[in-house]
C-alpha positions as CSV (number, residue, x, y, z in Angstrom):
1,X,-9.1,40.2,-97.0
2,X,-11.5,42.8,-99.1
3,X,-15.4,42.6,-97.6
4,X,-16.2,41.7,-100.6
5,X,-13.9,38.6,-101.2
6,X,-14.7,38.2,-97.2
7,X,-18.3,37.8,-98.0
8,X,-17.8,35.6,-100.8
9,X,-15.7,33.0,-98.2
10,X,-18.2,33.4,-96.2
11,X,-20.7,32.4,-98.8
12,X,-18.5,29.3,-100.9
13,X,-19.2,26.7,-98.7
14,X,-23.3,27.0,-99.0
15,X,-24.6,23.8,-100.5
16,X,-25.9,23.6,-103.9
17,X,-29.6,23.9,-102.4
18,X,-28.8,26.7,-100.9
19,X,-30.9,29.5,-101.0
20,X,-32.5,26.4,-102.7
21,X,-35.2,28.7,-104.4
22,X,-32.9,30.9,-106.5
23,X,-33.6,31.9,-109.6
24,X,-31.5,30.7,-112.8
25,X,-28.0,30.8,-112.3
26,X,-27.4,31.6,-108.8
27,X,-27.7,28.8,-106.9
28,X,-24.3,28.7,-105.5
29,X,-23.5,32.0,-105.1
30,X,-25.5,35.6,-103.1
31,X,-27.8,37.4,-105.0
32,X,-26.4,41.0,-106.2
33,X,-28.7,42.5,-103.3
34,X,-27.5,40.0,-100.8
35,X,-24.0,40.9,-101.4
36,X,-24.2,44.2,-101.5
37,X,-25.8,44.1,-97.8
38,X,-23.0,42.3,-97.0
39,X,-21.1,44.3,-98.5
40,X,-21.9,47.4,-96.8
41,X,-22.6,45.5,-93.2
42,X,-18.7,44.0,-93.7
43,X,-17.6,47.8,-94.4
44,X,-19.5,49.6,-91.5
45,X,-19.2,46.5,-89.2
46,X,-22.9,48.3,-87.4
47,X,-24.1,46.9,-84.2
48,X,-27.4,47.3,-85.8
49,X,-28.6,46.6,-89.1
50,X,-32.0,47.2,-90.5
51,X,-32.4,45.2,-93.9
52,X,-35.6,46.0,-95.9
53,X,-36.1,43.4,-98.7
54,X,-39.6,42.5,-100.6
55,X,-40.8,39.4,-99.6
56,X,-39.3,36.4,-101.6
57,X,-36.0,38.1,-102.0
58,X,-34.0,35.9,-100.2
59,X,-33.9,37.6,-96.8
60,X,-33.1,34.5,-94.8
61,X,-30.3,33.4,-97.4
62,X,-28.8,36.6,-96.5
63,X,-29.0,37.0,-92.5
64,X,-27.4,33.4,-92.2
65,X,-24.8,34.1,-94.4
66,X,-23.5,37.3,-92.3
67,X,-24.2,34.9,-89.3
68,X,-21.6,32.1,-90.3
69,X,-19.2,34.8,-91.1
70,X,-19.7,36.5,-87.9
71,X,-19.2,33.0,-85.8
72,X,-15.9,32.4,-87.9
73,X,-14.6,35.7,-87.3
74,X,-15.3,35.3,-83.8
75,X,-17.1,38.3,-83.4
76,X,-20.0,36.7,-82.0
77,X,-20.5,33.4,-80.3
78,X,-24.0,32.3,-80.4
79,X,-26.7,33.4,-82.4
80,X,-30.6,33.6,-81.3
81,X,-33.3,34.3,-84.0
82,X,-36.5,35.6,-83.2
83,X,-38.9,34.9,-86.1
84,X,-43.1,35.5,-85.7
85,X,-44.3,32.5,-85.3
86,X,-43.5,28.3,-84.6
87,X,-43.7,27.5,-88.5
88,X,-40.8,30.0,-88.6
89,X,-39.2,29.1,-86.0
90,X,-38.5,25.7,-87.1
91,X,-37.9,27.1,-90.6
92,X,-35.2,29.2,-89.8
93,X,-33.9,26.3,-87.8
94,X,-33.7,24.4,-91.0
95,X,-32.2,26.5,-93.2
96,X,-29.3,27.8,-90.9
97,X,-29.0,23.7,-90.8
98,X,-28.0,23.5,-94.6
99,X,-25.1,25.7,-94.6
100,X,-23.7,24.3,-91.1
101,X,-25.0,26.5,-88.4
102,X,-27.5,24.4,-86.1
103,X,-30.0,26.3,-83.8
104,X,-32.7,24.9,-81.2
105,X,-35.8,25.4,-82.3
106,X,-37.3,23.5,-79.2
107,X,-35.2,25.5,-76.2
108,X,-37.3,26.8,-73.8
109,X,-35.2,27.2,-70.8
110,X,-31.7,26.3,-68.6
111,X,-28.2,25.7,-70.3
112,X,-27.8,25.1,-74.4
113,X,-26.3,21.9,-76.0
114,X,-23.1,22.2,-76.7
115,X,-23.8,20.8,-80.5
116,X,-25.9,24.0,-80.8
117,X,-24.8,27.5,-82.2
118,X,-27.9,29.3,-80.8
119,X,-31.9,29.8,-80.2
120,X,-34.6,29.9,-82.5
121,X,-37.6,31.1,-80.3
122,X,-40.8,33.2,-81.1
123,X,-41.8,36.8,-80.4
124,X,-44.1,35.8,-77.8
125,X,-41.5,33.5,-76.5
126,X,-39.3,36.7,-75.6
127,X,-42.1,37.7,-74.6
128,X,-43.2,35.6,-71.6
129,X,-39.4,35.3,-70.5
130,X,-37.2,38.3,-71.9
131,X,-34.9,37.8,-68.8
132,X,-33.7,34.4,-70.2
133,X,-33.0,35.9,-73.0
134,X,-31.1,39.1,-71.8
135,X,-28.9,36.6,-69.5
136,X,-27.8,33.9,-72.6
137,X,-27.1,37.6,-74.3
138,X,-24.9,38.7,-71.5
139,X,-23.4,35.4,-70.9
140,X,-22.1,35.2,-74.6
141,X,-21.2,37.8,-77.8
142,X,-24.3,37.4,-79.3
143,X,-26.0,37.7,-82.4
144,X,-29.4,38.7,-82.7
145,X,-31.5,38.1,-85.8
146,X,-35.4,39.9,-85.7
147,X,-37.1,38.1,-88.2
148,X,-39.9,40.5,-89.8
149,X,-38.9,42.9,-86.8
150,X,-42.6,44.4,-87.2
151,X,-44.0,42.0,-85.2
152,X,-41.9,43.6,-82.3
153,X,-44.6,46.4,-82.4
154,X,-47.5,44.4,-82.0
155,X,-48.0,44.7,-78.3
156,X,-46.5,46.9,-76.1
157,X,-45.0,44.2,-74.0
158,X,-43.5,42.5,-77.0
159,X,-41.4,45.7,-77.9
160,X,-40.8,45.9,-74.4
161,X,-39.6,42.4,-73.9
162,X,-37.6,42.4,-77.3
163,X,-35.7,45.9,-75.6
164,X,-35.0,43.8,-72.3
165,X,-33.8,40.6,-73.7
166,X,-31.2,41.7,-76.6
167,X,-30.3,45.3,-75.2
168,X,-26.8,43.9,-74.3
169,X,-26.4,41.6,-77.8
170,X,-23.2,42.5,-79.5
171,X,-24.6,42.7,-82.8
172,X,-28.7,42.9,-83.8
173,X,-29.7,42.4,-87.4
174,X,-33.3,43.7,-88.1
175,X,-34.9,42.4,-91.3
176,X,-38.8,43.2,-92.9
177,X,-40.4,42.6,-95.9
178,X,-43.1,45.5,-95.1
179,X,-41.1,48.0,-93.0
180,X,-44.7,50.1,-92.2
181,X,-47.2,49.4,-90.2
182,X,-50.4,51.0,-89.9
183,X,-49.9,52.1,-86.4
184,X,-47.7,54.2,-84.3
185,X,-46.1,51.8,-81.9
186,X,-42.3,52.2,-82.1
187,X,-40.1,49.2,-83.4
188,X,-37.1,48.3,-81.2
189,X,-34.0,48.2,-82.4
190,X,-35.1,50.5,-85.7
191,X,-33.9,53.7,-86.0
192,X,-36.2,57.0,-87.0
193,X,-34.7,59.8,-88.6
194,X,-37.1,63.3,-88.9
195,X,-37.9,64.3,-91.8
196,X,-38.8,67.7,-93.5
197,X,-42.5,67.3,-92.8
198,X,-41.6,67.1,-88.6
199,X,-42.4,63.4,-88.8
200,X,-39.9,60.7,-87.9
201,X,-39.9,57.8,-90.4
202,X,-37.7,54.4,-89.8
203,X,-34.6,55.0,-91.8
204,X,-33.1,51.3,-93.1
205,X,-29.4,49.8,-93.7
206,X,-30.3,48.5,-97.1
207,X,-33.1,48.6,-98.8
208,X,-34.2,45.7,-101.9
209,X,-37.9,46.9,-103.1
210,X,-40.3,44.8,-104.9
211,X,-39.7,47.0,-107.9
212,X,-35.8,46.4,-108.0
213,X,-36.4,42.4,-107.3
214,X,-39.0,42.3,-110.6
215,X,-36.5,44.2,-112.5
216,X,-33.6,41.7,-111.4
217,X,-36.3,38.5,-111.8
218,X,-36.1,37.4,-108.1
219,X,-39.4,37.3,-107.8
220,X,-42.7,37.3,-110.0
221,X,-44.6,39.9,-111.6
222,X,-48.3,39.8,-110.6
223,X,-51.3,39.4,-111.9
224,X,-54.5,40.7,-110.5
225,X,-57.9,39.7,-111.9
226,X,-60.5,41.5,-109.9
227,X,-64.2,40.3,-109.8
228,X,-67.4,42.8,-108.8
229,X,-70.7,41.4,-109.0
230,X,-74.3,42.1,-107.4
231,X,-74.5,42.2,-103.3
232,X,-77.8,41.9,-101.6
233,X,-78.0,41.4,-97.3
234,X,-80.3,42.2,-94.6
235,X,-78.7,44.8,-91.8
236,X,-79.5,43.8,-88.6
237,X,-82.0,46.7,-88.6
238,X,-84.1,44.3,-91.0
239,X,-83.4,46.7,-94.0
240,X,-82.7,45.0,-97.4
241,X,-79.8,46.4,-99.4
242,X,-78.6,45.7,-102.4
243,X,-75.5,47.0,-103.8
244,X,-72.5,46.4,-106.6
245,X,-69.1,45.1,-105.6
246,X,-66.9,48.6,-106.9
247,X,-69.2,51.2,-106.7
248,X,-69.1,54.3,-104.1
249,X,-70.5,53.1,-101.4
250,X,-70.1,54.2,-97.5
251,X,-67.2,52.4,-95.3
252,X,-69.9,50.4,-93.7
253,X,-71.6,49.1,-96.8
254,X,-68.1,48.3,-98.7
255,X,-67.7,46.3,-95.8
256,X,-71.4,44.5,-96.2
257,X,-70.9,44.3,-99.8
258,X,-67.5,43.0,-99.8
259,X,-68.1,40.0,-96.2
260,X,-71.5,39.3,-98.9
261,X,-69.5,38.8,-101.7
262,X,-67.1,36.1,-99.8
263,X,-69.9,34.7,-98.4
264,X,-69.5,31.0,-99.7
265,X,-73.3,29.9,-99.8
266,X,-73.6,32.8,-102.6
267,X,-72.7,32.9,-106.8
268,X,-69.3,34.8,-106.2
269,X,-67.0,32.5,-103.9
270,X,-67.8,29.5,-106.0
271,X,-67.6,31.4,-109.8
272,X,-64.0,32.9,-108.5
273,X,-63.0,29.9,-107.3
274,X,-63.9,28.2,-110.6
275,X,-62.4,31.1,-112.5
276,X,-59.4,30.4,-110.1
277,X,-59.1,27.2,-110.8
278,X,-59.2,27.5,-114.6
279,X,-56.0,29.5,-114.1
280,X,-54.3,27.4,-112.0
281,X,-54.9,24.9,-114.8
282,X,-53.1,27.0,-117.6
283,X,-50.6,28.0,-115.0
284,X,-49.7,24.3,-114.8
285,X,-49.3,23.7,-118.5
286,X,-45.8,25.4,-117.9
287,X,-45.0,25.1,-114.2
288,X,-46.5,21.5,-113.5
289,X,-46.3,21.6,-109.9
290,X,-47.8,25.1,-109.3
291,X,-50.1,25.2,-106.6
292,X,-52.9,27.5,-105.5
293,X,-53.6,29.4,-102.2
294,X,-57.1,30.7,-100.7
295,X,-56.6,33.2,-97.9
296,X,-60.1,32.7,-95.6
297,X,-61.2,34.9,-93.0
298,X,-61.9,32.5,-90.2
299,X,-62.4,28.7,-90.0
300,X,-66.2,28.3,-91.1
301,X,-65.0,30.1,-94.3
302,X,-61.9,28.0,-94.9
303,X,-63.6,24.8,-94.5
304,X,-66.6,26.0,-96.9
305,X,-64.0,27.3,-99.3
306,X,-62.2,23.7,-98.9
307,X,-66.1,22.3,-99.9
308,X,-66.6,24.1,-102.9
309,X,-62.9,23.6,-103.9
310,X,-63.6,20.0,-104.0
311,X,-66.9,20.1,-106.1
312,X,-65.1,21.6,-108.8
313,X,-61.6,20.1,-109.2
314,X,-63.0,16.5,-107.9
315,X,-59.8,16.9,-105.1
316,X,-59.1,17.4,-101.7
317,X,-57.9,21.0,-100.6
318,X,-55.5,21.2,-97.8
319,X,-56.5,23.2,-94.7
320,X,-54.6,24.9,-92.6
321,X,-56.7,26.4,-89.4
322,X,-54.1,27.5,-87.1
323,X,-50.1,27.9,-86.1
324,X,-50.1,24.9,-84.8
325,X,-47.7,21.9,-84.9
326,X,-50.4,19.9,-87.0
327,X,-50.6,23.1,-89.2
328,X,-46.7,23.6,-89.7
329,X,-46.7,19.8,-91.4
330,X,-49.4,20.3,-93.0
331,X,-48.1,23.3,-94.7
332,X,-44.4,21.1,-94.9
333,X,-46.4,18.7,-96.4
334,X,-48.3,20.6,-99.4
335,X,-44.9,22.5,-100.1
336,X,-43.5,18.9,-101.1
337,X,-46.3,17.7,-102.9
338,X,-48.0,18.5,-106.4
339,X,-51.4,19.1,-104.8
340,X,-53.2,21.8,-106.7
341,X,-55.0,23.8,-103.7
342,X,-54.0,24.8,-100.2
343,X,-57.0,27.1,-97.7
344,X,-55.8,28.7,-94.8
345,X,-57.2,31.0,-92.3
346,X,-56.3,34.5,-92.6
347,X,-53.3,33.9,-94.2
348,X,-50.0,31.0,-94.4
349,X,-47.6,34.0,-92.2
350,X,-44.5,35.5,-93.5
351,X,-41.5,34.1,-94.7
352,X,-43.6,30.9,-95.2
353,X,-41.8,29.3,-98.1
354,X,-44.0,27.2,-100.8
355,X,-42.8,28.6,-103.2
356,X,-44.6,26.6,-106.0
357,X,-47.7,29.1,-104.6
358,X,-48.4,30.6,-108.1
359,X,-52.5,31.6,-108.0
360,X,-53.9,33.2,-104.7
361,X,-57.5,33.9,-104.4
362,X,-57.4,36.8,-101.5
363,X,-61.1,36.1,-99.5
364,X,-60.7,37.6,-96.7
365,X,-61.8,41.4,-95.4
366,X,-58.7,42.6,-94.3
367,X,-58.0,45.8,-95.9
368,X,-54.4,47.2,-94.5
369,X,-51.2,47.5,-96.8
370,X,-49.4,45.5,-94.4
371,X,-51.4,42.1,-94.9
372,X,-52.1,42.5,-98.3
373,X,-48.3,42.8,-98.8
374,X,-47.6,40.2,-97.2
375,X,-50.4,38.2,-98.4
376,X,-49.3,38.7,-101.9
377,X,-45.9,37.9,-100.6
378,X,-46.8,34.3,-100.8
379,X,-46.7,34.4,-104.6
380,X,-44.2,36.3,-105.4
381,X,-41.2,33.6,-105.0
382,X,-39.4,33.0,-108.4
383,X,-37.8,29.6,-109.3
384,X,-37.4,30.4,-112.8
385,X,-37.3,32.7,-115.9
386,X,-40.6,33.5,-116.7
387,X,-42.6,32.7,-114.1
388,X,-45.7,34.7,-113.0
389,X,-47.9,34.9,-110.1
390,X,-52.0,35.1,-110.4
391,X,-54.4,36.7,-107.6
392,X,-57.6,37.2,-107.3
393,X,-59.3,40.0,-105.6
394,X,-62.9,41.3,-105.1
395,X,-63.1,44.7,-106.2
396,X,-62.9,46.7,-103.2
397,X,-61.4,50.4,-103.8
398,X,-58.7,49.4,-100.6
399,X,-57.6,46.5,-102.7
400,X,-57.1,48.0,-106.1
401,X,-55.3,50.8,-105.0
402,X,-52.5,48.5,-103.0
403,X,-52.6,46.2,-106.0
404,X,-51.8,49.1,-108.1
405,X,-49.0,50.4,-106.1
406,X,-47.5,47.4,-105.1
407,X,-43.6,48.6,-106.4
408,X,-44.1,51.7,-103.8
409,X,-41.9,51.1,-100.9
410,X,-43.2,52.7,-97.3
411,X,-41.3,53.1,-94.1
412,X,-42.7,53.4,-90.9
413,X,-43.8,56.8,-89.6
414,X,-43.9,57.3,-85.9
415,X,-45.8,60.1,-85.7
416,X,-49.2,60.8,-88.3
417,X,-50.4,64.4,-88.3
418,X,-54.1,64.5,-87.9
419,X,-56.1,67.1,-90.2
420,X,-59.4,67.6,-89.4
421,X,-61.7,65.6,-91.6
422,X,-58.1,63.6,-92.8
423,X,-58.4,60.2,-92.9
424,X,-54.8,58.7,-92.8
425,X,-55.0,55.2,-95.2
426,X,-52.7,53.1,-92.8
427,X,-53.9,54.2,-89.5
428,X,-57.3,52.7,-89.6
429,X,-56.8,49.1,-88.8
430,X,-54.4,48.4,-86.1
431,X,-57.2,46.1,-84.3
432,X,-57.6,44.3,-87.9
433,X,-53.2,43.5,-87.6
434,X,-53.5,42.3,-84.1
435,X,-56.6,40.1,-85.3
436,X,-54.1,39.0,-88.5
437,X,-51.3,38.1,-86.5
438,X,-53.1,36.1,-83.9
439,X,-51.2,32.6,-83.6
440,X,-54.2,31.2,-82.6
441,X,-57.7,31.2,-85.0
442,X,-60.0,30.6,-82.4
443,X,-63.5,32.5,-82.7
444,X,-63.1,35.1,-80.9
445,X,-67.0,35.8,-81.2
446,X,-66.1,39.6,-82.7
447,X,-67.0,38.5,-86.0
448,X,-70.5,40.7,-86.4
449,X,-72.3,37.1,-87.2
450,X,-75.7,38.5,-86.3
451,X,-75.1,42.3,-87.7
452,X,-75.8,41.4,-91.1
453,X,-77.4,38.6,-93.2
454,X,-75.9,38.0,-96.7
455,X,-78.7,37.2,-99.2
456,X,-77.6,36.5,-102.5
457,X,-74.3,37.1,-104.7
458,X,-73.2,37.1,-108.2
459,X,-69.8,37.3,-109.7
460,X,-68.6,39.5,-112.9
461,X,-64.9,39.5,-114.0
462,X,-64.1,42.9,-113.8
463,X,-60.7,44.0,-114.9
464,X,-56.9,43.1,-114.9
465,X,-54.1,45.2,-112.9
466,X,-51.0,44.7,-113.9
467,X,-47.7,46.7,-113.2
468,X,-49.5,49.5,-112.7
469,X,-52.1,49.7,-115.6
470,X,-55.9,48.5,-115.9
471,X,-56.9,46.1,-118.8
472,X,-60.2,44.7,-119.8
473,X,-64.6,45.3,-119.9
474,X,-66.6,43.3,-117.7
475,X,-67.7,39.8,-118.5
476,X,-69.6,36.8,-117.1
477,X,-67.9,33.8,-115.4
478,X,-67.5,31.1,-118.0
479,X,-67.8,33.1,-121.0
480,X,-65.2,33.6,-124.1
481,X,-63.9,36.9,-122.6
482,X,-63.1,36.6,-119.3
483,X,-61.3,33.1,-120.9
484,X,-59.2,35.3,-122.7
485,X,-57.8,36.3,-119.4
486,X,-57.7,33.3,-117.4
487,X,-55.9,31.4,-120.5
488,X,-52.8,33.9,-120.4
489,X,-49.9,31.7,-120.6
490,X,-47.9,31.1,-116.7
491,X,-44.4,31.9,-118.3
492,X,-44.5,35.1,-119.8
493,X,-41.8,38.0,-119.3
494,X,-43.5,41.2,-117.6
495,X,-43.3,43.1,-121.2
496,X,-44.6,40.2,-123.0
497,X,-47.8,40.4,-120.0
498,X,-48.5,44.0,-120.9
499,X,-48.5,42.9,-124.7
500,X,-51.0,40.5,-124.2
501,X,-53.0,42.1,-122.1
502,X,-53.4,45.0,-124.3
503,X,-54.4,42.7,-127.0
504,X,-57.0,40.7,-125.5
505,X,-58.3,44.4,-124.5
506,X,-58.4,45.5,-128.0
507,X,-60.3,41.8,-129.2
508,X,-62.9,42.7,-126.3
509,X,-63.9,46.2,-127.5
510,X,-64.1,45.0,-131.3
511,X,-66.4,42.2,-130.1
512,X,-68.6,44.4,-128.1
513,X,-68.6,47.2,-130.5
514,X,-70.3,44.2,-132.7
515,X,-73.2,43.8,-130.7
516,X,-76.4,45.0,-130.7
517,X,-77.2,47.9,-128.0
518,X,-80.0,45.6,-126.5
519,X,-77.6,42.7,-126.1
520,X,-75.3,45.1,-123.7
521,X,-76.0,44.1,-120.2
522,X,-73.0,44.6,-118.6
523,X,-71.1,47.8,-118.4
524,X,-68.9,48.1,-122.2
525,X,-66.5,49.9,-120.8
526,X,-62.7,49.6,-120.5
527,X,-60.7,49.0,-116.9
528,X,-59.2,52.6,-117.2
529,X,-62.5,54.4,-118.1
530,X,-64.4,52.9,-115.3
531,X,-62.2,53.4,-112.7
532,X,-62.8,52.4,-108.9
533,X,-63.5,54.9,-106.3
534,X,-64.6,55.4,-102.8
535,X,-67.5,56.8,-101.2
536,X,-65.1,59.5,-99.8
537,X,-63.4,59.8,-103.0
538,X,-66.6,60.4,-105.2
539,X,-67.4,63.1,-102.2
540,X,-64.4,65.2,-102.9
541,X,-65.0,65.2,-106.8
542,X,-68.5,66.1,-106.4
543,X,-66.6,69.4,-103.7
544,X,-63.7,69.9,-106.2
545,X,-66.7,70.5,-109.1
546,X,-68.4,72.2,-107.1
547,X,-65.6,74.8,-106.5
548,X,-64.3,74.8,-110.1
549,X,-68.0,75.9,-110.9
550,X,-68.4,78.5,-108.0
551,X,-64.7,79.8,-109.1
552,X,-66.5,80.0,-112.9
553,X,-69.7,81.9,-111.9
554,X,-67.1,84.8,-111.0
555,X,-65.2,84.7,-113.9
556,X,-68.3,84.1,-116.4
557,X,-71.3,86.0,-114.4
558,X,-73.4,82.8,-115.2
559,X,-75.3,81.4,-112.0
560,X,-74.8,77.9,-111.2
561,X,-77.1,76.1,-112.2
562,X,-77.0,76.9,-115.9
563,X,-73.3,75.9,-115.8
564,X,-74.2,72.7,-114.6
565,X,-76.7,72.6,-116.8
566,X,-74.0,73.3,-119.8
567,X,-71.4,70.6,-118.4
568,X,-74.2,67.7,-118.5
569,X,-75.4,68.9,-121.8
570,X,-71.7,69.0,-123.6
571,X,-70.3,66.2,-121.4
572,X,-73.4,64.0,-121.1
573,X,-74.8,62.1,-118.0
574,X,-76.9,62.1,-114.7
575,X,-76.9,65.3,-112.1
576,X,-73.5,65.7,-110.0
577,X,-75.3,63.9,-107.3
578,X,-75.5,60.7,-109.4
579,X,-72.5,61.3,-111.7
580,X,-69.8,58.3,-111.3
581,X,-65.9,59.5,-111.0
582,X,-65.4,59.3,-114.2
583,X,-68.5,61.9,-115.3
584,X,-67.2,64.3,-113.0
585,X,-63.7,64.3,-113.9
586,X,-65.0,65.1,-117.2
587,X,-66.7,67.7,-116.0
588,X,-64.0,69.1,-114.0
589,X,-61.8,69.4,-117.0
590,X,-64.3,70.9,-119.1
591,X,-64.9,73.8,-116.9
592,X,-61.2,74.2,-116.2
593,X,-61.2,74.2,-120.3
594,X,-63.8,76.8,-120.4
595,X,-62.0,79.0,-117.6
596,X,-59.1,78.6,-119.4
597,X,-60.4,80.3,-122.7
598,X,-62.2,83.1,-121.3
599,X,-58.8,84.2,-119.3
């Protein structure tokens, strides 16, 4: 038997509902990438196997079905997965149920059922007793599955424990939807191969990016409408600062800005969630059952979120607090129901199917790729043609840039090299993942209540991201042209999104280019000519002109200042010191255009 007709045995007997969420057409048969894993598993026949896929793909649909055909072949025995948390757990249990294979989601310790084909257990259930673990492995061939095998590097001892317990497992399948992570602990089980640079980066099996899953419509193309607004808060210092959500601002005042903007007693939670909400609705004109998802920082937020979400639809929002078993029905529940608007603390965890999730409002102040990745994974499900996915960001510089590079795929380096004065993006917040990833949402009394006051907060829709590009000029909640954005129809191909998007653009600048200078009060502006920077950004443009003109005073025998002089004059605009990004890249280019010519 061919691995490929071998796979496809292995596959035929999946029920009808299985992967259940496939999109049109493939229902009863692997998805190309899932076949082609197998495929190249079957050939190599590895003892371990590192599968990258984006999340949504269909990972689970894929480990499960190399499992059965491992346990018919007899190459393994039992099989034990280890998945992140207790939702999971049960989850996986579940699924491998469907197509035949039935695991213990509730074993803890001593000899298995005989009815049973293997474990489900948690991370930190290796954790606390890896030596159970390493003797069912020894006892039996075994097959492991690490569900989202990043978690692995969480703690020391959890790597440690993971090592221990399934060291002598016949065969180990690694899967991740987010292969990085933004420190250096190394993942067991993962291989690292060195690259050019000197640093040693995790090298996967088979790879299935979020770029080759939108092109193949397994999952959704996302929207991203981003909101700015006016901050104002008290430090604890007593000072009064008032700022706007998007522009250069030092680390510690984005983070004021932004915890001020979320703040749900202020204008911007309660106009976003409105502006949400209004999508949700269109959304539901096509997909009647789509629901909505706020991901809150901690619980006081998720139950004022919850508040406010009831003032304005009239209904109940389901809240989801913690990983425990209440919170695993309560998810259960909302996935099977119609109900328009789910809040949960920090975020529902990976692999979490509800896949009727279709608008996410993201209002929490975790800024690492790793959980907006796989916060955004929880929309990003496809059930059908057409089918897009809606979230809602403050604009933070952190956040725009992931949004905007959400098709780049990252492995995990094990070693960063440290330049002085070199911030490295991904290394900053390994204290915010182990926060994130807590099972528990307990207040943990690190929250900085008392280092700042939020005072007031408005909301101003700010631009569209999409595949890439930026689209629209600011507007105020409620009016005409941020409509024009919210109303954009929830079944769209990706090229018909751009189309419209580009359109509703265009209608914006011939309707401000209509009115009157004085009636101007926001910035009339498009997306791409106002573009979002950081504080540290907007620093090394201010350098880079700085050098460009020092580099000029050689070449033209002109002193500074009259140069800078001549750029603000031709290009227009403040000083350097108060210049936005955009001004100085102008500049920039001028005097590159003026060194150019003289040459």
């Amino acid at each position: 038997m061919t691995t490929t007709s071998a796979a496809a045995a292995s596959s035929h007997h999946l029920s009808p509902a299985f992967p259940g969420r496939a999109p049109w057409g493939t229902a009863n048969k692997l998805r190309a990438w899932q076949q082609g894993a197998m495929d190249r598993y079957l050939q190599e026949q590895p003892r371990d196997f590192l599968a990258v896929a984006t999340p949504g793909a269909g990972k689970t649909t894929f480990a499960l079905t190399l499992a059965s055909w491992l346990l018919h072949h007899h190459v393994v025995q039992q099989v034990t997965v280890v998945a992140p948390t207790e939702h999971l757990k049960k989850q996986w249990a579940e699924a491998a149920a469907r197509i035949g294979i039935k695991l213990d989601p509730e074993y803890s310790a001593g000899p298995l059922s005989k009815e049973y084909h293997g474990v489900a257990v948690t991370y930190a259930g290796v954790g606390v007793r890896p030596m159970l673990h390493r003797n069912r492995s020894e006892q039996r061939k075994t097959l492991v599955i690490l569900d989202e095998i990043h978690h692995a590097g969480d703690s020391k001892s959890w790597g440690e424990a993971c090592l221990e317990a399934f060291e002598p497992a016949t065969r180990r399948l690694a899967l991740t939807g987010t292969p990085f992570r933004s420190d250096t602990n190394p993942i067991p089980f993962v291989q690292y191969e060195e690259g050019n640079d000197g640093i040693r980066r995790s090298s996967a099996d088979y790879t299935y990016g979020y770029g080759s899953a939108l092109g193949d419509g397994v999952v959704r193309p996302v929207i991203f409408l981003s909101y700015s607004g006016n901050m104002r808060w008290r430090t604890k210092a007593g000072d009064e600062i008032a700022a706007r959500l998007g522009e250069p601002m030092t680390k510690d005042a984005v983070s004021q800005a932004w915890r001020t903007a979320l703040d749900a007693r202020g204008e911007w939670m309660p106009n976003v969630l409105k502006a949400a909400d209004k999508r949700l609705t269109e959304v539901r004109k096509a997909i009647p059952d789509a629901g909505g998802l706020v991901i809150a920082s901690d619980q006081d937020s998720a139950r004022a979120y919850a508040k406010l979400i009831r003032e304005i639809t009239g209904t109940k929002a389901t809240v989801v607090l913690s990983d425990d078993t209440g919170a695993s029905q309560r998810i259960d529940d909302f996935s099977a129901s119609t109900d328009r608007w789910m809040v949960a603390v920090r975020m529902v965890s990976e692999g979490v199917d509800v896949p009727r999730l279709a608008v996410g409002v993201y209002a929490t102040t975790i800024s690492t790729p790793l959980f907006f990745a796989q916060a955004v994974g929880r929309f990003v499900r496809s059930r059908r043609r057409g089918e897009t996915a809606s979230v809602f960001l403050p604009t933070v510089p952190d956040l725009l840039t992931f949004a905007n590079e959400m098709e780049v795929e990252r492995d995990h380096a094990l070693d960063k090299p440290k330049k002085e004065g070199e911030e490295d993006p991904y290394a900053e917040s390994e204290a915010e993942m182990d926060e994130a990833n807590k099972q528990e949402d307990e207040d943990t009394g690190e929250q900085e209540q008392f280092s700042f006051e939020a005072l007031e907060s408005e909301a101003v829709f700010d631009r569209v991201l999409f595949d890439g590009a930026e689209f629209g000029m600011q507007a105020h909640p409620g009016s005409e042209e941020e409509q024009d954005y919210l109303g954009i129809p929830g079944l769209l191909e990706p090229d018909q999104v751009q189309m419209l998007l580009q359109k509703r653009q265009a209608r914006q600048i011939a309707h401000s280019k209509k009115k009157p200078d004085e009636e101007a009060d926001l910035l009339e502006l498009p997306a791409e000519r106002r573009p979002v920077v950081s504080h540290k950004e907007l620093l090394g443009l201010r350098k880079q002109l700085n050098t460009m003109v020092g580099a000029y005073v050689h070449q033209s025998g002109k002193p500074h200042g009259v140069i800078h002089t001549e750029l603000r004059r031709t290009c227009g605009g403040p000083p350097s010191a108060e210049a936005t990004a955009g001004q100085l890249r102008q500049r920039i280019e001028k005097v590159q255009e003026w060194a150019t010519r003289m040459k």
